[in-house]
SEDRENKOL-230930 format. One record per residue (C-alpha): residue in one letter; x, y, z. Coordinates in pm, whole numbers, plus 50000, padded with zeros to 5 digits. Layout:
<sites>
SITE   type       u       v       w
SITE      a       X       Y       Z
...
</sites>
This chain:
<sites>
SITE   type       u       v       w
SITE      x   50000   50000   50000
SITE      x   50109   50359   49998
SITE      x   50009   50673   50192
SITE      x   49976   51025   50059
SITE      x   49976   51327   50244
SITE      x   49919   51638   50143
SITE      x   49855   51991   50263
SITE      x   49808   52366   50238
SITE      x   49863   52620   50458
SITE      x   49607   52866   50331
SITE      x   49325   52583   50323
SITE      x   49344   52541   49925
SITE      x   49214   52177   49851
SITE      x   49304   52218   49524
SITE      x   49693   52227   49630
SITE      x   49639   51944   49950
SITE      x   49529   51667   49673
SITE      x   49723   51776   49393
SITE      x   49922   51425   49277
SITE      x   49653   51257   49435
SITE      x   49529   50960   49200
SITE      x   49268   50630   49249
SITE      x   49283   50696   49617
SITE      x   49122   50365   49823
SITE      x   49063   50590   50166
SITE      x   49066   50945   50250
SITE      x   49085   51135   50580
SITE      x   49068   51539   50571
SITE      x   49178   51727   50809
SITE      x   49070   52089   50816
SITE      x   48989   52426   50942
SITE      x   48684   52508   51131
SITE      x   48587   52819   50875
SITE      x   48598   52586   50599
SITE      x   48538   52233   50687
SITE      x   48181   52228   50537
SITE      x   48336   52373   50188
SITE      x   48610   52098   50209
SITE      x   48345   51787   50257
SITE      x   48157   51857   49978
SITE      x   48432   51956   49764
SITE      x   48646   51642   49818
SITE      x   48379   51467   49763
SITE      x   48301   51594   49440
SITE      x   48676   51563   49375
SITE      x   48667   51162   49437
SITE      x   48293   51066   49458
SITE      x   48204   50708   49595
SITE      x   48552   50685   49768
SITE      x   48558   50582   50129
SITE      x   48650   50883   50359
SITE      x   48607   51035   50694
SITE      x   48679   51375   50811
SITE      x   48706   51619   51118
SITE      x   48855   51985   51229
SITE      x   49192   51998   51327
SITE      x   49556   51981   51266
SITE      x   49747   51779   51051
SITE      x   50125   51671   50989
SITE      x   50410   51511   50818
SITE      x   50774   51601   50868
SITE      x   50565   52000   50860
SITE      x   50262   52081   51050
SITE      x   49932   52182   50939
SITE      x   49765   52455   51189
SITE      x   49486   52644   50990
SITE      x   49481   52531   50717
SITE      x   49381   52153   50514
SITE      x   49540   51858   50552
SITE      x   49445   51531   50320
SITE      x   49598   51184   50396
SITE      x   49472   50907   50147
SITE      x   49561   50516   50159
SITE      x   49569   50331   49781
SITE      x   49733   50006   49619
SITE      x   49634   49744   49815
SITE      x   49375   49890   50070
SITE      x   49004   49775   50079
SITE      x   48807   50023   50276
SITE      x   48476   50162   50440
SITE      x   48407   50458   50630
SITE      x   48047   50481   50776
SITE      x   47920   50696   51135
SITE      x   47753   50620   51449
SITE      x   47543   50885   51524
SITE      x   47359   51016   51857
SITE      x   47666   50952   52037
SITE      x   47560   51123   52347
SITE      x   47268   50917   52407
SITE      x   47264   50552   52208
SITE      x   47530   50462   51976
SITE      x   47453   50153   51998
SITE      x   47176   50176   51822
SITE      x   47390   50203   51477
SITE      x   47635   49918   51555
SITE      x   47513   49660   51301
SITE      x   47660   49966   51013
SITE      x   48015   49864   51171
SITE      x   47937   49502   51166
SITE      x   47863   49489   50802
SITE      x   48154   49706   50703
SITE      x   48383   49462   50891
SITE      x   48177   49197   50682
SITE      x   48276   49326   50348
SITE      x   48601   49393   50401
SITE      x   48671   49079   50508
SITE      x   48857   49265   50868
SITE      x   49060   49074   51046
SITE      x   49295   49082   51329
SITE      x   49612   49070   51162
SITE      x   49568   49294   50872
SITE      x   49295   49551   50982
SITE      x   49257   49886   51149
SITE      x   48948   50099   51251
SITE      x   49067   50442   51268
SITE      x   48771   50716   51411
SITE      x   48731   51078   51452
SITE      x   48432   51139   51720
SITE      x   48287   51483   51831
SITE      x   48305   51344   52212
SITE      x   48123   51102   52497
SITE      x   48447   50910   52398
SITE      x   48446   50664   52628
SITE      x   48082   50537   52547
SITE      x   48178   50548   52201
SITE      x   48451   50339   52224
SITE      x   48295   50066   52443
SITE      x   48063   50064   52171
SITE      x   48257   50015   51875
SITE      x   48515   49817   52047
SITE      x   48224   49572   52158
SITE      x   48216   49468   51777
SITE      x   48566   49466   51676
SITE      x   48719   49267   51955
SITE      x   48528   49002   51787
SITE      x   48734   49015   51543
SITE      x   49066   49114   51719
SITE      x   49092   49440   51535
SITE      x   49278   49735   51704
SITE      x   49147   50066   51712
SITE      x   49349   50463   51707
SITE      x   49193   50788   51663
SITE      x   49067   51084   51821
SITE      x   48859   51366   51922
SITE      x   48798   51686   51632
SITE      x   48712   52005   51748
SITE      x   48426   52208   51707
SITE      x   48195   51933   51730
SITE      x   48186   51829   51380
SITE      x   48298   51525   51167
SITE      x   48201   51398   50839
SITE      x   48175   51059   50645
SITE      x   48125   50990   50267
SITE      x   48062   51396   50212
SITE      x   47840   51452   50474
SITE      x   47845   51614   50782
SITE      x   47739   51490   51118
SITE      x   47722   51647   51496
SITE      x   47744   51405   51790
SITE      x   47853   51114   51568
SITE      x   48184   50913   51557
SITE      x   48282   50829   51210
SITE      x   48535   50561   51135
SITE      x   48746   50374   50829
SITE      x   48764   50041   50850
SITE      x   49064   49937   50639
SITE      x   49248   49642   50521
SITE      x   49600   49605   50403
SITE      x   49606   49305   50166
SITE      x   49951   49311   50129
SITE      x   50077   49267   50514
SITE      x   49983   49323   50867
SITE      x   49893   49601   51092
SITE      x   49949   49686   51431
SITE      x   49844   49961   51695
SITE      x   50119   50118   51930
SITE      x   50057   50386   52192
SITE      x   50300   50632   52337
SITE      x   50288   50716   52724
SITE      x   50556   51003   52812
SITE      x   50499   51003   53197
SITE      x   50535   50804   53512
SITE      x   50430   50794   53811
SITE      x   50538   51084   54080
SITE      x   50695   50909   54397
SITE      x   50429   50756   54596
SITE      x   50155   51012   54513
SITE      x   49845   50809   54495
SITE      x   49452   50894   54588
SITE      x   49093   50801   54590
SITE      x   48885   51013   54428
SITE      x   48554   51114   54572
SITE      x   48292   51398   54523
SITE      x   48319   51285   54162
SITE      x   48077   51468   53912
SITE      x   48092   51210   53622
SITE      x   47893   51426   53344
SITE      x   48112   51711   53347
SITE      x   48455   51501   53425
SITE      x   48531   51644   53792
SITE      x   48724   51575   54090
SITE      x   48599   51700   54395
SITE      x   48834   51543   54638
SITE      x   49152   51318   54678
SITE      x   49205   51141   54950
SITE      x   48868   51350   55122
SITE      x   49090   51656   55119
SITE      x   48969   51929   54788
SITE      x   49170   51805   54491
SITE      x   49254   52133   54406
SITE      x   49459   52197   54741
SITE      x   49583   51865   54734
SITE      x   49761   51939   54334
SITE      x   49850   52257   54429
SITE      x   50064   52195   54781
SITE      x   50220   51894   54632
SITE      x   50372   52085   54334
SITE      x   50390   52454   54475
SITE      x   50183   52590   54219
SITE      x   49892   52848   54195
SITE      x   49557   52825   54062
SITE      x   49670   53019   53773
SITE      x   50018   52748   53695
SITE      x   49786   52426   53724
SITE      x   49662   52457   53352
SITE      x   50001   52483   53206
SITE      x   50150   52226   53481
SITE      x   49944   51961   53371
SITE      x   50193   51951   53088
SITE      x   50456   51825   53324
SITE      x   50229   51669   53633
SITE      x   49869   51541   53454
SITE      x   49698   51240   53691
SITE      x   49685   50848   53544
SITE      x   49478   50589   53631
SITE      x   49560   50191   53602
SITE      x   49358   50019   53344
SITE      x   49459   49657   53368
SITE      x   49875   49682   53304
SITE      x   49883   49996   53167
SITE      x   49838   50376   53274
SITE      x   49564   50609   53106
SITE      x   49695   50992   53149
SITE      x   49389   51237   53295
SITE      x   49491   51568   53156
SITE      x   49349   51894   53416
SITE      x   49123   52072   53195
SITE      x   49016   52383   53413
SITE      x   49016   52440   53799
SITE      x   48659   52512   53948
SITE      x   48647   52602   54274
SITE      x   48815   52349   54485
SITE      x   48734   52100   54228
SITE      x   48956   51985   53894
SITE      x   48791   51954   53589
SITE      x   48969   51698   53360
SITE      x   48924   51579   52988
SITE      x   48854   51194   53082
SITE      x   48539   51099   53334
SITE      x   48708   51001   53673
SITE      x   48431   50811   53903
SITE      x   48415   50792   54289
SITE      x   48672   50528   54438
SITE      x   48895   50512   54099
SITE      x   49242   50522   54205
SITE      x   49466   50802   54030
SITE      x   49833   50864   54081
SITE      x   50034   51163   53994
SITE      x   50230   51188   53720
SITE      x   50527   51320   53557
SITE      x   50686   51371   53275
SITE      x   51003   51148   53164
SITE      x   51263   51170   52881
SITE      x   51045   51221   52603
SITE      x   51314   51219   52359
SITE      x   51459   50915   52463
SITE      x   51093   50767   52453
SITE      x   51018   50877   52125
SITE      x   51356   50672   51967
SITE      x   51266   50387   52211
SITE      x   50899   50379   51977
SITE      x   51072   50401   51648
SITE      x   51327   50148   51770
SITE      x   51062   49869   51789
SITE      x   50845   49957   51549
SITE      x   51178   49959   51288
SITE      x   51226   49594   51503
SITE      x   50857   49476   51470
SITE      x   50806   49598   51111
SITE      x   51132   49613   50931
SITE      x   50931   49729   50612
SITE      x   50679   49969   50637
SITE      x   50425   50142   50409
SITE      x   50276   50383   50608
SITE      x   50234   50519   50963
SITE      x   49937   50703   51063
SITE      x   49914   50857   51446
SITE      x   49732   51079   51627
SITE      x   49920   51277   51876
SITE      x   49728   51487   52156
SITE      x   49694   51866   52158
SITE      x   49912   51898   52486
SITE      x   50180   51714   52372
SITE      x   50169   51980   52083
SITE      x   50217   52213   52291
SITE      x   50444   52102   52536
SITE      x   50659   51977   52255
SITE      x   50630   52343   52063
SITE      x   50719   52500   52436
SITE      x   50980   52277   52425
SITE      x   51158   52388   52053
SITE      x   51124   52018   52044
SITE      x   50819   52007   51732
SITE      x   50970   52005   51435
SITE      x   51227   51783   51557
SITE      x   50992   51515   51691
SITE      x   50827   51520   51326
SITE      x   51191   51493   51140
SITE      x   51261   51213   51395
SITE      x   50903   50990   51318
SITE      x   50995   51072   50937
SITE      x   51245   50860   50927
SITE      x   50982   50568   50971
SITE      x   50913   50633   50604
SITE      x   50595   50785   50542
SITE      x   50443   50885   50875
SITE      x   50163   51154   50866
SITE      x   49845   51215   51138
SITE      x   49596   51454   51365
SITE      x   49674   51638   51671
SITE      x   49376   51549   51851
SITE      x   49184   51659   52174
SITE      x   49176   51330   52317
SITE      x   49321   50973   52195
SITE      x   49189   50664   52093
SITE      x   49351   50326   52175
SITE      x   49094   49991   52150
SITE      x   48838   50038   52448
SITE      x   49051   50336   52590
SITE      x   49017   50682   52594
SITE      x   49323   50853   52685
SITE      x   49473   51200   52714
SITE      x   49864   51341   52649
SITE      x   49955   51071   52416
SITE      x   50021   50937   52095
SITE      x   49860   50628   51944
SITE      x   49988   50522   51596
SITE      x   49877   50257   51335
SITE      x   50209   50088   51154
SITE      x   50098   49925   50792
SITE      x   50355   49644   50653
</sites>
């Protein structure tokens, strides 16, 4: 198979597909003024073709901020790209559309990927679609768009999850996710005074999580939005950590991007050698896959900007270059199977 990316800073669509020929899959990746204007006109551009869409930013060895971004899969893929809709109340209620995709393409475990953009209730939404591929074995990556908005096959849908489900035919596939932190010391809590629907912590411990953040790190209310950068909270699922990024501070409470519930156990975190993890990734993907046809990842908005903070961008993006052809979405939240995690970077490697 073989991936194309292409782009244009001044959201020309025109110029982001231009060499762009028999594509099997498309994903666009756009600006919120324009989004609309870019689903119908790629559509009209390659009608009947398999795609998915949402608003944000997109990359190669350059980054995409405002303006269009298309990556496109061809020689060798067989695709579908379909939605769940009413996300927020019963997607479930759509789940035979991914069973039958999964049914024509003929998914399986070792040579399939479901890759989704969702406008949010992520967690729900990927119990739900991960209910039908684990069936099947199939990994999952993706992400959250902004603005509420994603599209599928030219159209546009609100509270929806869209998703490609696509098959390499010549070699496998495998999911990878990146986790930059560890744990801080000894720094762990029970959360209580939990307000599920709008992702809060009220306490840690029974002390206010907000006092309990701030005196362990010496920070004011105003540092804890940036410090979550460095010091974000996990929580164990199974042998792995999922990273709880501190979305806004209300009150004494912590508003996060990920539902925490009463009695879940967090920890603090911090941030490790990020460089040294990122070459530790390519390492065994270059040891698990010693050819490669694509990489596609989604890497989280934070990281984005702690890298950026960090002069460290542009580098991280020459580094995952040398993979071959490695292009993806800075997300608001990331995708992995059944989890929803935050601060990360989940990829999808094609043989």
């Amino acid at each position: 198979m073989r991936q194309f990316f292409g782009m244009s800073q001044r959201g020309d669509l025109t110029e982001a597909v231009r060499g762009l020929t028999s594509p099997q899959f498309i994903m666009l990746l756009s600006n919120e003024a324009q989004f609309e204007t870019h689903v119908k006109a790629l559509e009209s551009l390659y009608p009947g073709v398999p795609s998915i869409g949402c608003i944000g930013m997109s990359y190669d060895t350059r980054i995409v901020e405002r303006g269009v971004g298309v990556i496109a899969f061809s020689d060798g893929v067989k695709a579908a790209a379909n939605v769940l809709e009413q996300v927020s109340l019963m997607p479930v209620k759509y789940i035979r559309r991914l069973e039958e995709d999964l049914r024509q393409v003929g998914a399986s475990g070792r040579d399939t990927v479901c890759i989704d953009f969702c406008t949010g209730n992520d967690a729900c939404v990927l119990t739900t679609i991960y209910s039908a591929l684990k069936k099947r074995e199939i990994s999952l990556i993706g992400g959250t768009g902004d603005a509420g908005k994603v599209s599928a096959n030219g159209r546009i849908y609100q509270d929806a999850v869209v998703y490609g489900i696509v098959k390499n035919e010549n070699g496998r596939v495998k999911a990878y996710k990146e986790n930059i932190y560890h744990p801080l010391e000894n720094y762990r809590f029970i959360a209580s005074d939990t307000d599920k629907a709008r992702y809060m912590i009220g306490s840690l411990n029974g002390q206010p999580a907000k006092q309990v953040y701030e005196s362990i790190l010496h920070v004011t209310d105003q540092e804890i939005l940036t410090r979550t950068f460095q010091n974000p909270f996990g929580k164990i699922n199974g042998d792995d950590i999922c990273i709880i990024s501190i979305k806004e501070v209300n009150g004494n409470s912590l508003s996060c991007f990920r539902q925490v519930n009463d009695s879940d156990v967090l920890f603090l975190l911090e941030l490790g050698d990020y460089k040294a993890i990122t070459q530790n990734t390519i390492a065994k993907i270059c040891k698990e896959f010693p050819r490669r046809s694509a990489v596609f990842s989604v890497n989280c908005l934070f990281r984005y900007k702690l890298f950026s903070e960090h002069n460290y961008m542009d580098t991280y993006l020459q580094d995952m270059g040398t993979l071959g052809s490695h292009a993806g979405l800075v997300g608001y939240g990331e995708h992995y199977n059944n989890r929803f995690v935050n601060q990360s970077m989940t990829c999808v490697v094609f043989e």
